[in-house]
N, C-alpha and C positions, 0 to 999 in steps of 0.2 A: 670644761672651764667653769661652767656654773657650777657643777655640783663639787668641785674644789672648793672658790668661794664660798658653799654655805658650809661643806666641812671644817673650816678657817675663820667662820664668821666670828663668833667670839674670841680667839686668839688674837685673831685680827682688832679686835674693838680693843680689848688689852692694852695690846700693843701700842696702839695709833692715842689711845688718850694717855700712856704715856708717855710717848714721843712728842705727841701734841704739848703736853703741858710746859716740856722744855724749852721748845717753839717760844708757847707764849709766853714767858719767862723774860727769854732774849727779848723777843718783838716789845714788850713794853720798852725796852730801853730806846729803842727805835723812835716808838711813837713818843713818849714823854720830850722826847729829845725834838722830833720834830713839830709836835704840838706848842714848846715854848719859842723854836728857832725856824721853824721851816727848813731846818736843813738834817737831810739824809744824814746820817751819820755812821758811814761805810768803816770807819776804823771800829763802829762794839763791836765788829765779830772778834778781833782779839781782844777786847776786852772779855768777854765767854773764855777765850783760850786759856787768859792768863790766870781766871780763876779756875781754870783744871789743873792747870800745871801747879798751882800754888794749893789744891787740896790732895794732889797727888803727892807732891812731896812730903807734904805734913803726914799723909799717909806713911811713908813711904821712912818717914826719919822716927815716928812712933815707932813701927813695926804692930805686926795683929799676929801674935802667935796661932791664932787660927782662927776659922771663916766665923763672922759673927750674926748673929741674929736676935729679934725681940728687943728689949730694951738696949742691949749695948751695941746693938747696930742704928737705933735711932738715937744715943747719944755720942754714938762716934760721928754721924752723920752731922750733926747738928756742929759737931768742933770743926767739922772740913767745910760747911757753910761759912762759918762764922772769918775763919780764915780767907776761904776764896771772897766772900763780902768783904774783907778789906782790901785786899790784892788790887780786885776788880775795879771797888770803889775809889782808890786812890788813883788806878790808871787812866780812869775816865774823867776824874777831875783833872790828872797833867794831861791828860790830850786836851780839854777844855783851855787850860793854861796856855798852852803850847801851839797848839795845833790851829784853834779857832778863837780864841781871846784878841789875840792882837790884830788878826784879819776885821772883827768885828769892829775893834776901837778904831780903825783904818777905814770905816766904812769899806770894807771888801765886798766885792758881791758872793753871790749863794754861789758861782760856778766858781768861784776861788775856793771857798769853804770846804766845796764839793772832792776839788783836785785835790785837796790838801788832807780832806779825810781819807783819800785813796793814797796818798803817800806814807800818812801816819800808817794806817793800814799796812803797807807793806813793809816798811820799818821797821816795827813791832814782829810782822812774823818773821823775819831776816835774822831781828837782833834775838829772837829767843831759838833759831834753829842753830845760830852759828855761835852764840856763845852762851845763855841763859841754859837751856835745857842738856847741852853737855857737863856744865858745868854742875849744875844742879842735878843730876843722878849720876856724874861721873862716867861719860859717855864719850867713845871717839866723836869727833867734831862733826863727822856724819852721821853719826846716830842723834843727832838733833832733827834729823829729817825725816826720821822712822817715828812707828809709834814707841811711845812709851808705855809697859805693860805694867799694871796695878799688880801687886799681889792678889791672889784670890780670897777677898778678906768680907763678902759677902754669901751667904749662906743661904744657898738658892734652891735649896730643898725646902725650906719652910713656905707653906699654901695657906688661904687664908679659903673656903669653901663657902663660894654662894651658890646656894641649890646643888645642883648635878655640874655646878661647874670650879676650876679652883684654879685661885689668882695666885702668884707669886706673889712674896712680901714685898720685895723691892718693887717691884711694879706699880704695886698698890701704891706705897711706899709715894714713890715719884709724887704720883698723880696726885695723893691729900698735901704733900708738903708745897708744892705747886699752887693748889690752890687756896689754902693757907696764907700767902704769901700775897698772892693775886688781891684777896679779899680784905687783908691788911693795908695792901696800897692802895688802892679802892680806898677804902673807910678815911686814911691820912690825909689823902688828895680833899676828899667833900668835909673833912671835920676839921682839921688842925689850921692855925693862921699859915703855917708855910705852904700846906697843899690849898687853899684860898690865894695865899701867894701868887702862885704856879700858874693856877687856874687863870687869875687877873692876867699876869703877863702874857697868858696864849690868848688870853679874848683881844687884849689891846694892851701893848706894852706901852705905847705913852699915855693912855689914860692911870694904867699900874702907877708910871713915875710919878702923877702929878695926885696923886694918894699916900704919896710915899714911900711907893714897895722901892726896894734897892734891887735891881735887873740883875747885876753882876752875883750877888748873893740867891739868888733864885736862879740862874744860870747853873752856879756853883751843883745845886743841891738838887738839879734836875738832874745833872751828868753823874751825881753822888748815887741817886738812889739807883738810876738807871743800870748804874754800874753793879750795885750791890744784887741787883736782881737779877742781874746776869752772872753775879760769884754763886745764888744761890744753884740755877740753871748748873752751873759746871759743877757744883759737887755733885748735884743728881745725876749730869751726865755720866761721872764720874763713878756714881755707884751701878750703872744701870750699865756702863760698856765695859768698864773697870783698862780704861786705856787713854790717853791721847798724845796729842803731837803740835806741831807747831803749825800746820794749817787746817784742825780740827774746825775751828770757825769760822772756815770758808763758805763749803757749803752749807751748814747749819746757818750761817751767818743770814744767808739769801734764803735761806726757808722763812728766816723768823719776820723779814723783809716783807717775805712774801703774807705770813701768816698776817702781820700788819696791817698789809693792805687786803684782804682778805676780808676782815674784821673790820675796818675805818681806821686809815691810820689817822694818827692822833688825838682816837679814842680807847682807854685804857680797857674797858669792860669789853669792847671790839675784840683788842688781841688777846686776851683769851678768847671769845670766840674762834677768834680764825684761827690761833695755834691750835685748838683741839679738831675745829674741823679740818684742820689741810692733814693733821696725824691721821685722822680716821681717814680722811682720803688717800692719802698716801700707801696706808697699810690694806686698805679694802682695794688698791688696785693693782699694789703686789700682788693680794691673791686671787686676786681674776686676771692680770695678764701677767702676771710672773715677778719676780721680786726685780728681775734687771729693769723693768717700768717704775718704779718706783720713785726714782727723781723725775723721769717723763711726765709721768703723772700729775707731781707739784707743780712742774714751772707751765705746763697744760692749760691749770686753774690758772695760775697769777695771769695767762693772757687773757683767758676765757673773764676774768674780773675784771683787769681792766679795761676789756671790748663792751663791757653789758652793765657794769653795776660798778664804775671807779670809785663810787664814793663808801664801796665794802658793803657786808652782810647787812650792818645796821644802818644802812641807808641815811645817814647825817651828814649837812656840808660840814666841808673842812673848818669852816669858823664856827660852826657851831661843836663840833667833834675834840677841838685841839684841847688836850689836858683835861 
């Protein structure tokens, strides 16, 4: 069993950072979301979905006469981002609308919020298995339940060689565009008046009001970005599995949950921590107890966290963490 794991140990690290970094992709939209609302917000995992589905198509209606690499695999990648970051971004602002807008103006409590992001949640994956994703690759009405498979339009012979060892492109790939992204929300949140915004409403939303900030308009553009970062998330996922389906961000969904909490949720620099650590964990316990431990593993941590250290890796209360 050891001597597997260290046979595996670098693939393994590969792997796991970048799976980790899709984790932490999603999880921000998690934590931003709860940093400014205190509420869970159980419907992003199809927000994730919807921007697979919507960079698959784009895929899928271009066409790749064949497997791409180098430059034109990072500017096709870049068009099915920019795609699923609308998709995404727009679904998570109608759930915003829809879903949690008028429970909030209602004074609702957080356990109405709660049920209602479990309902939008299953909604979303209902209405894209029974009519969206038939419809959209032209599928019997069951075949919305299956996966949907990519063309092979990634070129997975190309290595990129550190020392004695050699990484896939895409892998790589994943992991810099990931944290690119990370480091750019990061910087928006502490420099720009909107991510000052943000930040005001998660430390104290009525002190925000009486500064002026507008709630509903920082609501808006919390669930905006949350969303876009979860269309980028599903183009990655997208090049790295080259498949999905209508409840792809189920479980992905509770990884990223978990990777959250993990890291502090409703600290943004947290979930990237935790998404990269529960990847490596994840993938370092596939190969010491076998790949069917794999989810074991994850949801293992999330109890073993929140029994010893709830308040995540980086150790900050939740009012000081939010945003």
């Amino acid at each position: 069993m050891l001597e597997g794991f260290l046979n595996q140990f670098w693939p393994a690290t590969v792997d796991g950072l970048s799976l980790g970094a899709i984790y932490a992709l999603v999880a921000l939209g998690y934590t931003m979301v709860y940093g400014v609302l205190r509420l869970i917000n159980f419907a992003h995992s199809e927000v994730f979905m919807v921007g697979t589905v919507a960079a698959l198509f784009t895929l899928t209606t271009i066409g790749v006469p064949d497997q791409l690499g180098g430059v034109a695999l990072i500017g096709m990648l870049l068009l099915l981002a920019v795609v699923a970051i609308v998709a995404s971004g727009v679904t998570a602002v109608g759930l915003e609308y829809i879903a949690y807008r008028p429970l909030r103006k209602r004074g609702g409590s957080r356990l109405a919020a709660l049920i209602s992001a479990i309902g939008a949640s299953l909604f979303l994956q209902q209405l894209f298995a029974l009519i969206v994703i038939p419809q959209l690759f032209q599928l019997p009405q069951q075949g919305g339940r299956l996966p949907v498979q990519a063309p092979p339009w990634v070129r997975r012979s190309d290595v990129v060689t550190l020392g004695d060892f050699a990484v896939r492109n895409d892998k790589l790939l994943v992991l810099v565009a990931a944290v690119l992204m990370m480091v750019a929300l990061d910087q928006f949140v502490n420099r720009t008046n909107l991510g000052r915004g943000i930040r005001a409403t998660a430390q104290s939303p009525e002190n925000a009001v009486l500064m002026g900030v507008n709630i509903d308009r920082i609501i808006t553009a919390t669930f905006a970005i949350g969303g876009a970062m979860a269309g980028v998330a599903g183009a990655l996922y997208l090049m790295r599995f080259e498949e999905t389906n209508y409840f792809v961000g189920f479980l992905l969904g509770i990884k990223a949950f978990t990777a959250a909490v993990l890291g502090g949720i409703g600290n943004l620099r947290g979930a990237l921590v935790g998404g990269l650590v529960l990847g490596l964990i994840e993938m370092y316990g596939s190969a010491f107890f076998g790949s069917e431990w794999q989810h074991v593993v994850a949801f293992v941590v999330l109890v073993l966290v929140l029994m010893f250290r709830p308040t995540g890796i980086l150790g900050e209360s939740l009012q000081q963490a939010r945003a």
